[in-house]
N, C-alpha and C positions, 0 to 999 in steps of 0.2 A: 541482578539480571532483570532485564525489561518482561515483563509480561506480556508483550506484543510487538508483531511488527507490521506498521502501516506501511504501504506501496501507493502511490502515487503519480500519475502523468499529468502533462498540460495538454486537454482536449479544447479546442476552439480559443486560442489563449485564455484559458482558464485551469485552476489547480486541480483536479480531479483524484479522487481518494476511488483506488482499484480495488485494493487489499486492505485486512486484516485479518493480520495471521497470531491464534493465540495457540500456545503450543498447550499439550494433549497429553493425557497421562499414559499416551501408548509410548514403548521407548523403542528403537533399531536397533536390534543388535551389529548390523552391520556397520551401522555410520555413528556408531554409539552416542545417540543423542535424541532427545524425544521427538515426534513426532509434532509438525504444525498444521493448522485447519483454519481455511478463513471463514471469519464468522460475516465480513460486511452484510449480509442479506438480514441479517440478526438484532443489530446495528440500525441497520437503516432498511426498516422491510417495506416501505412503502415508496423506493423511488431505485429508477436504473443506476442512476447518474450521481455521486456527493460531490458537487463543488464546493470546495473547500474554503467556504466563506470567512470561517472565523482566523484564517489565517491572515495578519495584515504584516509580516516579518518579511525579513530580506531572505530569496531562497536561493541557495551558494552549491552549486550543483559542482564534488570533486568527481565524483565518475561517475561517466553515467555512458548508454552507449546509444549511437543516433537511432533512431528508427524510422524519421523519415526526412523531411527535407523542410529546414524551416525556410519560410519566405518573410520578406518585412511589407 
């Protein structure tokens, strides 16, 4: 099992890291599965923004859902 889960957008055509979520020793009983908390301020406590520099890979987006309207 992964230890974490990053979330990510493209802000100003750029990679931008939103989230990290490491899950929590709390568990739900409801959805039977632990609880997640993001830690990015923890991570990165001295800026708004992580553009996700060290990234130089191909990024192959299978689902994703629009949220605005790209333009070229």
């Amino acid at each position: 099992m992964r230890a974490y889960i990053g979330t990510c957008e493209i802000l100003d055509d750029r990679l931008t890291v939103r989230e990290i979520n490491v899950y929590s020793d709390k568990y739900d009983e409801s959805t039977e599965r632990f609880l997640m908390h993001n830690i990015i301020h923890q991570v990165f406590p001295d800026t708004t923004q992580v553009h996700a520099t060290w990234f130089t890979g191909a990024l192959v987006i299978l689902n994703c859902k629009m949220m605005g309207r790209l333009m070229n």
